[in-house]
N, CA and C atoms of all chains as a GROMACS GRO file, in nm:
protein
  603
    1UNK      N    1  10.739   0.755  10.452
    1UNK     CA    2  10.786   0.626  10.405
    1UNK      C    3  10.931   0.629  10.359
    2UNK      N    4  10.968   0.774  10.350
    2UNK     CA    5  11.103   0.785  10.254
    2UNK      C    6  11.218   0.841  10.410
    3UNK      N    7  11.150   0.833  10.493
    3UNK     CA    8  11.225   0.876  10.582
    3UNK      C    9  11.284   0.822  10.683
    4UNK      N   10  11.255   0.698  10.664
    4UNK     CA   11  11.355   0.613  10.768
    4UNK      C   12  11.538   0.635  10.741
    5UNK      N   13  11.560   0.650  10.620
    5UNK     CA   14  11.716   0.644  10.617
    5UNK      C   15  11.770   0.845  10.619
    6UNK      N   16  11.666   0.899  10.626
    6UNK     CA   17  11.698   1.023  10.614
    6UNK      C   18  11.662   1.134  10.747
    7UNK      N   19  11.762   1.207  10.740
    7UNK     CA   20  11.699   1.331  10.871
    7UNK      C   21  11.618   1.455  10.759
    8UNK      N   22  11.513   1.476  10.869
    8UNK     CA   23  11.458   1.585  10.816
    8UNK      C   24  11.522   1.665  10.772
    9UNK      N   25  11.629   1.733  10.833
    9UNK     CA   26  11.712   1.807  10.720
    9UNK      C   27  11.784   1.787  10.627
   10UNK      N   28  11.844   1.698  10.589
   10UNK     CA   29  11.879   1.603  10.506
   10UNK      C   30  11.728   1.590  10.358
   11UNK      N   31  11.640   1.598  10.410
   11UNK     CA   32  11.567   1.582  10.299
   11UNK      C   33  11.536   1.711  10.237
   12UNK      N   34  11.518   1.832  10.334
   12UNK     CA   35  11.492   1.934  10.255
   12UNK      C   36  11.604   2.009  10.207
   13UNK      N   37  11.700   1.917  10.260
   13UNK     CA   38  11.843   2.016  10.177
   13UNK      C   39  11.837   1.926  10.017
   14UNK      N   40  11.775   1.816   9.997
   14UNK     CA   41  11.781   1.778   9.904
   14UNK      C   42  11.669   1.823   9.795
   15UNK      N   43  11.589   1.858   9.877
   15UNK     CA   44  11.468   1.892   9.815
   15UNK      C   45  11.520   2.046   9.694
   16UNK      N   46  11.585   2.118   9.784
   16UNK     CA   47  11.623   2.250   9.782
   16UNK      C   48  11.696   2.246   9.611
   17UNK      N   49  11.844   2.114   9.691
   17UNK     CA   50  11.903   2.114   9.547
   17UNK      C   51  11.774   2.027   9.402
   18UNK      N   52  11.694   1.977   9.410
   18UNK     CA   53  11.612   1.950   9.344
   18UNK      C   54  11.506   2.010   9.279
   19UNK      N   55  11.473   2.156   9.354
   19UNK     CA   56  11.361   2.204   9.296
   19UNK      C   57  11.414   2.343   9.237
   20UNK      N   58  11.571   2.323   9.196
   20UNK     CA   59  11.619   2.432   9.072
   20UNK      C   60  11.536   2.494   8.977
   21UNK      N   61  11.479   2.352   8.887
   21UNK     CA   62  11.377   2.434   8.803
   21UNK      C   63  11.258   2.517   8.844
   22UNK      N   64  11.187   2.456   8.959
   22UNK     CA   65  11.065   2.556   8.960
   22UNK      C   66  11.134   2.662   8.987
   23UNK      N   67  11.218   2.733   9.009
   23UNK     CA   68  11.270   2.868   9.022
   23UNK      C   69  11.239   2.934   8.892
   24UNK      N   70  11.270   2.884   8.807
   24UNK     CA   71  11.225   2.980   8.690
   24UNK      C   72  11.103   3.087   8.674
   25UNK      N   73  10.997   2.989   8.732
   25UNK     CA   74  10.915   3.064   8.730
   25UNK      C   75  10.847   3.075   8.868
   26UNK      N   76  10.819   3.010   8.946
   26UNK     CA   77  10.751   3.001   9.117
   26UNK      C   78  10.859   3.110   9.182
   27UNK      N   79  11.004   3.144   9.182
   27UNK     CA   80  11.070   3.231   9.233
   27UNK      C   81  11.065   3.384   9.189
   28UNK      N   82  10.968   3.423   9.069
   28UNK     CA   83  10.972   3.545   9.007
   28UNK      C   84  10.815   3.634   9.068
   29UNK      N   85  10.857   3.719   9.157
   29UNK     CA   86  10.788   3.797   9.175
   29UNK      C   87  10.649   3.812   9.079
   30UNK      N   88  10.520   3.783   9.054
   30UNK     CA   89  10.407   3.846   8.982
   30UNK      C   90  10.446   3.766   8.833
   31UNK      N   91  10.542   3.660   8.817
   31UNK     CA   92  10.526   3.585   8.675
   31UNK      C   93  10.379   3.574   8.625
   32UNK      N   94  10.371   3.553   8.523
   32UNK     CA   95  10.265   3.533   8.479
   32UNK      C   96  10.232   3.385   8.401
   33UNK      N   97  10.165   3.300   8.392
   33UNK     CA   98  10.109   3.192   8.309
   33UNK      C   99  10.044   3.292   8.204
   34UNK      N  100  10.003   3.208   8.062
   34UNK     CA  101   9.981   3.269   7.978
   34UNK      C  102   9.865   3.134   7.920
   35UNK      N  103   9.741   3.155   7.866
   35UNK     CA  104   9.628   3.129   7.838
   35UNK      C  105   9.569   3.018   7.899
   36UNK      N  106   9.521   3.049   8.011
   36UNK     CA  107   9.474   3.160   8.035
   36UNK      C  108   9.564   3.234   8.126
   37UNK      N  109   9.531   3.399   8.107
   37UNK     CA  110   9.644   3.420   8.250
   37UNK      C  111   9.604   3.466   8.374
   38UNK      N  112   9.716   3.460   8.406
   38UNK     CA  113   9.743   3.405   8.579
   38UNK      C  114   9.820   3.390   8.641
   39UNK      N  115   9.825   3.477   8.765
   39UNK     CA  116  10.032   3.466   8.802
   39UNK      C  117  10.052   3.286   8.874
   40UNK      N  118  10.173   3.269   8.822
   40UNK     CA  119  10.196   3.170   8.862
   40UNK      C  120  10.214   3.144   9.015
   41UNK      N  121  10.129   2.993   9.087
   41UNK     CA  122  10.152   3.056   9.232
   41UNK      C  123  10.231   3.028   9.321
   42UNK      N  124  10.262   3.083   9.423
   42UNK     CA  125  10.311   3.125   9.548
   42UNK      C  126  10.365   2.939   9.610
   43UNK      N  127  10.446   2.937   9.646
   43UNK     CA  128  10.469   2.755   9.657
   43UNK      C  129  10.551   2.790   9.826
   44UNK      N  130  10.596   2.869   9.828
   44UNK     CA  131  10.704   2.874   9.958
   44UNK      C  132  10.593   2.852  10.101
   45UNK      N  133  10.578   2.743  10.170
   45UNK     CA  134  10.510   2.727  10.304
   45UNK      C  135  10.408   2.671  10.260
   46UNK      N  136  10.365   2.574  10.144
   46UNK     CA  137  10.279   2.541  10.111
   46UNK      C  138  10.279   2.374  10.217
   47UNK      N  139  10.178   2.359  10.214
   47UNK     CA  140  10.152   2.205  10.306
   47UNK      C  141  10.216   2.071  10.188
   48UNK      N  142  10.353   2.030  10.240
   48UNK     CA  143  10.370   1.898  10.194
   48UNK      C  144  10.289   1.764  10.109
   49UNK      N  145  10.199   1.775  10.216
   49UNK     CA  146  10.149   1.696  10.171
   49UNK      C  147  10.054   1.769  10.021
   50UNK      N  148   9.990   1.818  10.002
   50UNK     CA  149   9.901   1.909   9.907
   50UNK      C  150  10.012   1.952   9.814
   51UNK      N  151  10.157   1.967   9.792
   51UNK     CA  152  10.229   1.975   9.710
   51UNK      C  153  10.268   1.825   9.617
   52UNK      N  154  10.263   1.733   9.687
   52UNK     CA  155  10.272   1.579   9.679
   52UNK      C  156  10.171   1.517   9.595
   53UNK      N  157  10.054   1.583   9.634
   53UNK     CA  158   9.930   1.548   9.571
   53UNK      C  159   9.922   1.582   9.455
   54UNK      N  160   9.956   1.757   9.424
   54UNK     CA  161   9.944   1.830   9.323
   54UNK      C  162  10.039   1.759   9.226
   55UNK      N  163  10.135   1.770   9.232
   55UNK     CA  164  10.240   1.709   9.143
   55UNK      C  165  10.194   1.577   9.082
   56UNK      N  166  10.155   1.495   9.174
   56UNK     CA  167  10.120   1.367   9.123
   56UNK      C  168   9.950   1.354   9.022
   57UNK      N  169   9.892   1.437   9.079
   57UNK     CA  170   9.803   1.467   8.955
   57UNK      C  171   9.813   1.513   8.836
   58UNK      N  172   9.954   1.626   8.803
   58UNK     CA  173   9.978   1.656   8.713
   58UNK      C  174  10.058   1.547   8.636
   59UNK      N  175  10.135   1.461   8.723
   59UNK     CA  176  10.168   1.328   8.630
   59UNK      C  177  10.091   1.256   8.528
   60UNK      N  178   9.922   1.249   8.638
   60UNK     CA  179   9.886   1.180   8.556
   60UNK      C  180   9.744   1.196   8.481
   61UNK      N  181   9.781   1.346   8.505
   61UNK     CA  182   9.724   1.438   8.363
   61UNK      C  183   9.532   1.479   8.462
   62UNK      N  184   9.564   1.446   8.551
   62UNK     CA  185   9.440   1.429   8.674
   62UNK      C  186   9.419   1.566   8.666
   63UNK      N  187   9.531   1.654   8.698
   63UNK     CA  188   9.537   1.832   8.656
   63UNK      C  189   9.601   1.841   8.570
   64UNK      N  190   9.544   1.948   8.457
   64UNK     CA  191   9.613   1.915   8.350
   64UNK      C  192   9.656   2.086   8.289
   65UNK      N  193   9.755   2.109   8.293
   65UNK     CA  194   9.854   2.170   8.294
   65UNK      C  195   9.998   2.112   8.192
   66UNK      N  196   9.990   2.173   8.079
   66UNK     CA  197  10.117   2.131   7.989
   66UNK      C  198  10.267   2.104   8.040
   67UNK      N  199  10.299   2.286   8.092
   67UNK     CA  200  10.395   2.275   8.146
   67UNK      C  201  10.460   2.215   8.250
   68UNK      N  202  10.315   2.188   8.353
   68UNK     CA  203  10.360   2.110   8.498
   68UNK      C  204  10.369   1.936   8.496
   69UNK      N  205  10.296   1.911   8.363
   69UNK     CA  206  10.281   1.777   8.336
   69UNK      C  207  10.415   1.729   8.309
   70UNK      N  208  10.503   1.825   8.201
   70UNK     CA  209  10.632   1.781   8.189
   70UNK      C  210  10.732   1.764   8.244
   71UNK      N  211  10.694   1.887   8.345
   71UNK     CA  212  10.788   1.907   8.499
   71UNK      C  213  10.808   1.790   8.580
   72UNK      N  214  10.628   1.738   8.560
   72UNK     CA  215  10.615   1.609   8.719
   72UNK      C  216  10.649   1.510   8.654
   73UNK      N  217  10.650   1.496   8.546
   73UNK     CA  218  10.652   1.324   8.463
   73UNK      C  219  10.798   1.308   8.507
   74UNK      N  220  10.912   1.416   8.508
   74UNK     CA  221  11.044   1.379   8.531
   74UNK      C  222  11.108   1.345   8.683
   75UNK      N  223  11.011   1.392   8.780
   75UNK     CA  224  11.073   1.349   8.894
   75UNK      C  225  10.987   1.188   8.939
   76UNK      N  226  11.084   1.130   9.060
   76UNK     CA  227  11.041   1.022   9.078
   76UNK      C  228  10.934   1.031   9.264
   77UNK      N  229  10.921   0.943   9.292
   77UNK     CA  230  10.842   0.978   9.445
   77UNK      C  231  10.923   1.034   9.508
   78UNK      N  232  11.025   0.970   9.522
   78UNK     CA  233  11.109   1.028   9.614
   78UNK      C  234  11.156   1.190   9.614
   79UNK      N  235  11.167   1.194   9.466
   79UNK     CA  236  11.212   1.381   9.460
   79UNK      C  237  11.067   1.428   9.483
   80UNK      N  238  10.983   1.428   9.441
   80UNK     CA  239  10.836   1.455   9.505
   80UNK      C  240  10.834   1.497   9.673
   81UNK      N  241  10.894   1.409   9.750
   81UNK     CA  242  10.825   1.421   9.872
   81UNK      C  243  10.974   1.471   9.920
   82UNK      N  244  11.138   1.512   9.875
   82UNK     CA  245  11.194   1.596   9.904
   82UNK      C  246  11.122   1.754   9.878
   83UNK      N  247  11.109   1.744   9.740
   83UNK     CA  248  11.079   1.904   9.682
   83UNK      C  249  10.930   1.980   9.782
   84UNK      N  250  10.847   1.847   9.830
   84UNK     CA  251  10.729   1.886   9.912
   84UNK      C  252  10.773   1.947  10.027
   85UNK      N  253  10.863   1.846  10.066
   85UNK     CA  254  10.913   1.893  10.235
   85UNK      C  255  10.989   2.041  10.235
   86UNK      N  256  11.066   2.073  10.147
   86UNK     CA  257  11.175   2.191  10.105
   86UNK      C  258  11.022   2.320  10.110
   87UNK      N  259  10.962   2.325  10.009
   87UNK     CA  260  10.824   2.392  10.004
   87UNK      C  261  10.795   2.402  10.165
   88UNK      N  262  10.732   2.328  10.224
   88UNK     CA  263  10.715   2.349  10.329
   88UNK      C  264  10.757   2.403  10.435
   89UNK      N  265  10.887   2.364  10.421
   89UNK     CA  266  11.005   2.448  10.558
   89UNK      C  267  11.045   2.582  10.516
   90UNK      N  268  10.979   2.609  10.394
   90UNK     CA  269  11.003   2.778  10.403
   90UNK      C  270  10.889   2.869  10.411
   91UNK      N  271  10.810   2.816  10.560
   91UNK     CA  272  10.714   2.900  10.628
   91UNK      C  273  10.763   3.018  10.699
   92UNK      N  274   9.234   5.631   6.224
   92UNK     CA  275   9.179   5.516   6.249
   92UNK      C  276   9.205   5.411   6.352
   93UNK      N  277   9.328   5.413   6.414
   93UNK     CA  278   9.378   5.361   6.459
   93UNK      C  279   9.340   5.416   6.583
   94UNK      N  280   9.369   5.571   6.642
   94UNK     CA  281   9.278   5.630   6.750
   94UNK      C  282   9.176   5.577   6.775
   95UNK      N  283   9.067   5.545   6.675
   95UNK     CA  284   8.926   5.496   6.707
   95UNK      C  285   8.904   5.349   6.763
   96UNK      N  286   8.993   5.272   6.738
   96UNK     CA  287   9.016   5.164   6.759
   96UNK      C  288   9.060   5.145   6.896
   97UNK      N  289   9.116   5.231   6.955
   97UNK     CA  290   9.178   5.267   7.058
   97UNK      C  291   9.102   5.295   7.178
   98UNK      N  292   9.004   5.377   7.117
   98UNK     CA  293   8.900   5.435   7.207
   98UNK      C  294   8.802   5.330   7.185
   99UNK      N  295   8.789   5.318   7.132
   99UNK     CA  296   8.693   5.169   7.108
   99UNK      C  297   8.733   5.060   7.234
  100UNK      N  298   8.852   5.050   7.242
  100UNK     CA  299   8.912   4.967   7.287
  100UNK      C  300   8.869   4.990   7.504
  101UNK      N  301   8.945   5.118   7.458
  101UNK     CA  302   8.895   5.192   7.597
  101UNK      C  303   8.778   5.174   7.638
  102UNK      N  304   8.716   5.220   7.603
  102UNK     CA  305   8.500   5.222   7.634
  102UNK      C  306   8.465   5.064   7.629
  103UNK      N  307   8.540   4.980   7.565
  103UNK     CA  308   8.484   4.812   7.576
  103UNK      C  309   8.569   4.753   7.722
  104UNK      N  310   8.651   4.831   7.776
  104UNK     CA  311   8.716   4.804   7.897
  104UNK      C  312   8.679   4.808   7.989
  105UNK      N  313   8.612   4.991   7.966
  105UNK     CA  314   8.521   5.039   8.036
  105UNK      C  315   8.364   4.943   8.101
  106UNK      N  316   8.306   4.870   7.976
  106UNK     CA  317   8.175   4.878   7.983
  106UNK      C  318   8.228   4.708   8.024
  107UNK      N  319   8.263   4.611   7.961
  107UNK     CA  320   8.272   4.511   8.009
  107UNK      C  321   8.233   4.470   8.163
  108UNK      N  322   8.094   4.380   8.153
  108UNK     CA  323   8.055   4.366   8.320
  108UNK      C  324   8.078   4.284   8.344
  109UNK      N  325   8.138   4.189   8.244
  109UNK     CA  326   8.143   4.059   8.388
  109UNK      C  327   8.340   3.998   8.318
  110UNK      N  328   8.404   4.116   8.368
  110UNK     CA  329   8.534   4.052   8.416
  110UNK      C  330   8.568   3.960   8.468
  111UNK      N  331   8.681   3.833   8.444
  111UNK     CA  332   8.721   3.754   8.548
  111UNK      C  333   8.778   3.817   8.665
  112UNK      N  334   8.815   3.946   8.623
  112UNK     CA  335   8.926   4.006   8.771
  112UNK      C  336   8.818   4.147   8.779
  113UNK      N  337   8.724   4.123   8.813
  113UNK     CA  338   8.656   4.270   8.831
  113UNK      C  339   8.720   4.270   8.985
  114UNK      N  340   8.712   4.404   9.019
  114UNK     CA  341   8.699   4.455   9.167
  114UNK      C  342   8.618   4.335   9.275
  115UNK      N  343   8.713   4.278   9.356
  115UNK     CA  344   8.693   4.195   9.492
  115UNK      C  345   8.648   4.313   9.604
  116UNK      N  346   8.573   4.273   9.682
  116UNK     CA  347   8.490   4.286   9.754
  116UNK      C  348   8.544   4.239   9.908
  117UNK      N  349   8.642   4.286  10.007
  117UNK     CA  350   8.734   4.222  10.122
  117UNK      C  351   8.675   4.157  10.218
  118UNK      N  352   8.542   4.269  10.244
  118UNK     CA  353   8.472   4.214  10.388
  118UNK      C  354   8.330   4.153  10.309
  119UNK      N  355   8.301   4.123  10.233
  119UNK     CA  356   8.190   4.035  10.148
  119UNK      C  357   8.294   3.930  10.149
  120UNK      N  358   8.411   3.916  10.107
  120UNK     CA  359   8.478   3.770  10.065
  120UNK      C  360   8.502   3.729  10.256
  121UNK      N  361   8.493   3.814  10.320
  121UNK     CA  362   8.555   3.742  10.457
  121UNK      C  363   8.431   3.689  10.515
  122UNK      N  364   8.296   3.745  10.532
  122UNK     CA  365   8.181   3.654  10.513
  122UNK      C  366   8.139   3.543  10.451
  123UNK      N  367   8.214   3.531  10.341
  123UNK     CA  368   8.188   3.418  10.199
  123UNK      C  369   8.257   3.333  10.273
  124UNK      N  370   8.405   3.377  10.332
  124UNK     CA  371   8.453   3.247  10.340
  124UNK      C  372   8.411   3.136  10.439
  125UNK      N  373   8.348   3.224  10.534
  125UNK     CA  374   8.317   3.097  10.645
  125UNK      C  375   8.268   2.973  10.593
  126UNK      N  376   8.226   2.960  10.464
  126UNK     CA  377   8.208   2.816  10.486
  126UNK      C  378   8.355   2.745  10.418
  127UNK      N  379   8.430   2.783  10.362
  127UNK     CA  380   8.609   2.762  10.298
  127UNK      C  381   8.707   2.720  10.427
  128UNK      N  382   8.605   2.796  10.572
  128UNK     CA  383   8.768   2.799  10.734
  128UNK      C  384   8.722   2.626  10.727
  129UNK      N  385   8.642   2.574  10.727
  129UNK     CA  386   8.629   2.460  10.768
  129UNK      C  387   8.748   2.327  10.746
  130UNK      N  388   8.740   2.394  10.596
  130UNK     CA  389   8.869   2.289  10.570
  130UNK      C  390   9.031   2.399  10.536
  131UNK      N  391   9.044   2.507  10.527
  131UNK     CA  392   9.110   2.589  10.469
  131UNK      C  393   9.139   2.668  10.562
  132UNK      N  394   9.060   2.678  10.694
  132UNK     CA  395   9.099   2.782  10.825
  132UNK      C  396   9.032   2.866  10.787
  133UNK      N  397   9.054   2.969  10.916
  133UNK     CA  398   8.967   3.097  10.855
  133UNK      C  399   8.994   3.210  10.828
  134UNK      N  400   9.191   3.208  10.813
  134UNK     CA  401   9.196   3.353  10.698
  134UNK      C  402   9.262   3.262  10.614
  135UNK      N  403   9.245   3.130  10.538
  135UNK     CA  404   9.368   3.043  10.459
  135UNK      C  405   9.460   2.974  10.489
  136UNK      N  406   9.473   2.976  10.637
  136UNK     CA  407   9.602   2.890  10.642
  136UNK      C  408   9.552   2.758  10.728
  137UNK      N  409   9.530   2.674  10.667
  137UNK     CA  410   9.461   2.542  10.624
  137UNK      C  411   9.545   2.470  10.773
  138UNK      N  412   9.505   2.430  10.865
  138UNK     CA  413   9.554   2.300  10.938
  138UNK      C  414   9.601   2.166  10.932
  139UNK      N  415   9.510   2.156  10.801
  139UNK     CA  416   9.437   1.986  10.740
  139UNK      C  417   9.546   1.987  10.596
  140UNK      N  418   9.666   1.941  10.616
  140UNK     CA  419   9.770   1.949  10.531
  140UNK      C  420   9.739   1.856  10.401
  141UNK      N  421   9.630   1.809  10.389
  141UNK     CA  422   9.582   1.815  10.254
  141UNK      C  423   9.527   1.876  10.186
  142UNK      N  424   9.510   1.980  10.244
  142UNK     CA  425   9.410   2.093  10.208
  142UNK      C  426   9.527   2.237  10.171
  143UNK      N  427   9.502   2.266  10.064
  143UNK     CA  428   9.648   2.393  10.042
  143UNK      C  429   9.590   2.479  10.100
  144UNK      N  430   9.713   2.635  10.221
  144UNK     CA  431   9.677   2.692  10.232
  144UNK      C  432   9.631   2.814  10.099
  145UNK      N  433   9.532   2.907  10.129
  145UNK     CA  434   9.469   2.969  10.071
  145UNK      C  435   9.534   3.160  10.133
  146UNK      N  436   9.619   3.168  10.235
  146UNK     CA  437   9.627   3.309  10.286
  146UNK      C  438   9.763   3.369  10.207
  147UNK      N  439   9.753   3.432  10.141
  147UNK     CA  440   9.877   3.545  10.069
  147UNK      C  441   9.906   3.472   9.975
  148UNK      N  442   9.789   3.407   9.895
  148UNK     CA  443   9.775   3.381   9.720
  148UNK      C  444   9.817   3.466   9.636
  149UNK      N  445   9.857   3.396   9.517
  149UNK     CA  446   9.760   3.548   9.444
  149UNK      C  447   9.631   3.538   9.381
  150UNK      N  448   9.543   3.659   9.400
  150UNK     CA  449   9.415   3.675   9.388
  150UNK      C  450   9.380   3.628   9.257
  151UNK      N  451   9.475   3.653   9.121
  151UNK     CA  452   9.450   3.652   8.989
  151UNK      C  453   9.446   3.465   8.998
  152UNK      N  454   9.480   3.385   9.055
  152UNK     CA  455   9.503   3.253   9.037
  152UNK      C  456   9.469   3.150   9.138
  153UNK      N  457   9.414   3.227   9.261
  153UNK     CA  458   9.285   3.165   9.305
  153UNK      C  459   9.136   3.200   9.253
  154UNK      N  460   9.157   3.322   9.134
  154UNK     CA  461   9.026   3.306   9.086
  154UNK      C  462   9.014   3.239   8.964
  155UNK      N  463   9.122   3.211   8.875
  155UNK     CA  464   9.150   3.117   8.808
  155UNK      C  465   9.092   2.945   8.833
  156UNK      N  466   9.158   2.918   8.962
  156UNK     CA  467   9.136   2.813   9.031
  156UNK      C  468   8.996   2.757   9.047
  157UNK      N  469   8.926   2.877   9.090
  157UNK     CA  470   8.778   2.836   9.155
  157UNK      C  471   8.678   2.825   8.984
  158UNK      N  472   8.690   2.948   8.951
  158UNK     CA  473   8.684   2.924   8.764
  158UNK      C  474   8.661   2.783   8.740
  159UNK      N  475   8.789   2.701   8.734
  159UNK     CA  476   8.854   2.573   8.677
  159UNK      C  477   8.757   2.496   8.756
  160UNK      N  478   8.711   2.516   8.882
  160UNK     CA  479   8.662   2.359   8.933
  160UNK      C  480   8.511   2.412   8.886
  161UNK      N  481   8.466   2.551   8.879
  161UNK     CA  482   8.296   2.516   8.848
  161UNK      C  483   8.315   2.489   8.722
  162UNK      N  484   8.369   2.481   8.613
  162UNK     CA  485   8.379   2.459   8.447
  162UNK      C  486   8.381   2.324   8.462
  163UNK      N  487   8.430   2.250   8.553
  163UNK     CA  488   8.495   2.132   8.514
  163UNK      C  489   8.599   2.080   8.490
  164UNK      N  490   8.706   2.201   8.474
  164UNK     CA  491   8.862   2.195   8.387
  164UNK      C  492   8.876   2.132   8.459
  165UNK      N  493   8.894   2.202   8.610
  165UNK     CA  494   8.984   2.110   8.722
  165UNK      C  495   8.891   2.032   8.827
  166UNK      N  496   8.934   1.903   8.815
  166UNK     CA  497   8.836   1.830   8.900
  166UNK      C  498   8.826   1.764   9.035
  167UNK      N  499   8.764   1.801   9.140
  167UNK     CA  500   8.784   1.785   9.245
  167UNK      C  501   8.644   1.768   9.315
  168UNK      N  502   8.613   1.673   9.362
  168UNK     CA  503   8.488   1.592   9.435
  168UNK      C  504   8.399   1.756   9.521
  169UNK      N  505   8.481   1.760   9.610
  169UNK     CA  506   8.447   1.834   9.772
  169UNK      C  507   8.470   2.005   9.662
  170UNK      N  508   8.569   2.032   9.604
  170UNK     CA  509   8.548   2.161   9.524
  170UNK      C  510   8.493   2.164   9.440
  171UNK      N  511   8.422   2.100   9.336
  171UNK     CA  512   8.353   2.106   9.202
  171UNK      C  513   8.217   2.154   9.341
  172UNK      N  514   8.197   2.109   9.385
  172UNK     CA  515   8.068   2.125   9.487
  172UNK      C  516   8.028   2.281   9.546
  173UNK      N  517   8.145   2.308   9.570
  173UNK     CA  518   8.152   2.442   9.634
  173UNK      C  519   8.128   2.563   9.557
  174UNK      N  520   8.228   2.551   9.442
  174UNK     CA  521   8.288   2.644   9.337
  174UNK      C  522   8.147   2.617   9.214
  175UNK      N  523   8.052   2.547   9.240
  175UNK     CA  524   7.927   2.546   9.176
  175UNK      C  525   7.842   2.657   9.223
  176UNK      N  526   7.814   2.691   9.311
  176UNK     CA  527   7.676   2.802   9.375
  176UNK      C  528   7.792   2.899   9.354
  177UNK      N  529   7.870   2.940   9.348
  177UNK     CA  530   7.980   3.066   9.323
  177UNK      C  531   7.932   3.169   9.213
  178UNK      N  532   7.921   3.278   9.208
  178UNK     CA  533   7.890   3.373   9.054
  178UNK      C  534   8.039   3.447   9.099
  179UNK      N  535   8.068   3.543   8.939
  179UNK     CA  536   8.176   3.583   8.939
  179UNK      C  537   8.262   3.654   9.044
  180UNK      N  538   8.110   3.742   9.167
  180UNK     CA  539   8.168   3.874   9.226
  180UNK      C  540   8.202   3.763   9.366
  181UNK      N  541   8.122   3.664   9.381
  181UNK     CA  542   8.193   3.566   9.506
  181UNK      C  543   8.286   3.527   9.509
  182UNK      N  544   8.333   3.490   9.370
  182UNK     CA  545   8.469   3.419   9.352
  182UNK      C  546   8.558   3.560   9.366
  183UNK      N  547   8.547   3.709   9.313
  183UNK     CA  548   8.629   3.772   9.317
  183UNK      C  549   8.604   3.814   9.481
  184UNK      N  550   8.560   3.862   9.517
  184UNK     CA  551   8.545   3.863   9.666
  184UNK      C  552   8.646   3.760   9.740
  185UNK      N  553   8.588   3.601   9.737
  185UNK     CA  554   8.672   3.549   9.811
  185UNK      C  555   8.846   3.539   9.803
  186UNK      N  556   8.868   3.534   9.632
  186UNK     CA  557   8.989   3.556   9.625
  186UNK      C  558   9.089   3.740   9.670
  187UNK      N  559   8.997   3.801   9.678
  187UNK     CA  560   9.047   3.931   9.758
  187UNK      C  561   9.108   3.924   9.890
  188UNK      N  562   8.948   3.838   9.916
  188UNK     CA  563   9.001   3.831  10.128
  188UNK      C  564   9.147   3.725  10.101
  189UNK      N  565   9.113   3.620  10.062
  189UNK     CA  566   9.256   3.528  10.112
  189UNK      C  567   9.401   3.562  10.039
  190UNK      N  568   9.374   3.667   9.935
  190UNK     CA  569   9.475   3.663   9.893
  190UNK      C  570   9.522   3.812   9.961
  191UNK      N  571   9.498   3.879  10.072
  191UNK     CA  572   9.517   3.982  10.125
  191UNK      C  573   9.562   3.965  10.293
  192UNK      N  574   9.561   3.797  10.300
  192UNK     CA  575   9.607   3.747  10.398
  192UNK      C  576   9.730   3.708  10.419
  193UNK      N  577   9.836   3.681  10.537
  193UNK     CA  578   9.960   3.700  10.533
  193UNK      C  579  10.002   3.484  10.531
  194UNK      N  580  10.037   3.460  10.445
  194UNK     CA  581  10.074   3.319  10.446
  194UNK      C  582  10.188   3.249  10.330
  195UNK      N  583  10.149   3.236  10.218
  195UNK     CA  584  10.250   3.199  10.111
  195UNK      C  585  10.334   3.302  10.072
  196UNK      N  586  10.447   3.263  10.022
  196UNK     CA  587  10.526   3.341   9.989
  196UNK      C  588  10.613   3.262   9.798
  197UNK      N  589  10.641   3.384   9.774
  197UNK     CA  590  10.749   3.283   9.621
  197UNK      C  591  10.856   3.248   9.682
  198UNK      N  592  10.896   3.140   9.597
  198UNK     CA  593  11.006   3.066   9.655
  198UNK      C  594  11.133   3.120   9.637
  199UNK      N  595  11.234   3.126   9.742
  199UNK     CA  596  11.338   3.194   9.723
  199UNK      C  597  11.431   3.167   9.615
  200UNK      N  598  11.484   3.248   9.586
  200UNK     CA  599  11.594   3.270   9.487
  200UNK      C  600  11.729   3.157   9.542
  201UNK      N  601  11.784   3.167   9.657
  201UNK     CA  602  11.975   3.098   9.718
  201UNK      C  603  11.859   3.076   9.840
   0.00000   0.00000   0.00000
């Protein structure tokens, strides 16, 4: 829906500059979540769409996750379905 | 005193049977999964792009995951269903096989 004014690459280059923060922790080798723990997971080649989903449940507390809740509440659809597509193209 | 505590500590490590991360089981979880390829494929890497792939997880947080939907934490129609008939050594099993499969990766650094 977001892609009529955009090229596919164009979106995941935006995605790319957008998903700075999950680097903190989704880019660290074996990070860990903490109570319960659990390495934090693996996001690179994940299916778009199922990243889209996830996020938006954590908005609205559907999965409920502290840290990811605060993460998703700040982006809008549109950075959603860049940061999905970016995820994806690094199969 | 503090030694004893120690060893205490040791032998309750030891004896503890029902770990969340006990020892997975590769070719028991690759049997388990056939009924998971349906929507998830059949080493994890899912077709049905609503469906996350499941191949080169990590094991500690797809067993987390499956955990979460038989408790209830995490709620999901088609998985609360599944992740119900599950006991601990299935869930560690299955998370062995898929997470020993070649698919996700962490997200790059540049």
């Amino acid at each position: 829906m977001f892609s009529d004014n955009l090229h596919a690459e164009q979106e995941i280059d935006i995605g790319k500059q957008k998903s700075e923060t999950c680097l903190g922790c989704h880019a660290i080798h074996g990070y860990n979540n903490v109570y319960p723990t659990y390495k934090v997971p693996k996001l690179a080649g994940q299916h778009a769409d199922y990243i889209t989903s996830a996020l938006k449940s954590y908005q609205k507390k559907e999965r409920q996750h502290n840290t990811m809740h605060a993460n998703a509440i700040a982006l809008s659809d549109e950075d959603i379905n860049y940061i999905a597509k970016y995820f994806e193209s690094l199969k | 005193m503090s030694k004893n505590i120690y060893k205490l500590t040791i032998l309750l490590m030891m004896l503890n049977p029902c770990s969340l991360y006990a020892a997975g089981d590769y070719e028991s979880g690759k049997s388990k999964s056939q009924v998971c390829a349906a929507c998830h494929g059949i080493d994890g890497n899912s077709k049905i792009t609503m469906y996350p792939i499941l191949a080169g997880q990590y094991k500690n947080y797809l067993v987390n995951a499956l955990h979460a939907y038989k408790s209830g934490k995490r709620n999901n129609a088609i998985m609360s269903g599944f992740a119900a008939g599950l006991t601990n050594q299935d869930i560690d099993d299955l998370a062995t096989y898929f997470s020993n499969q070649k698919g996700l990766k962490i997200l790059p650094v540049k």
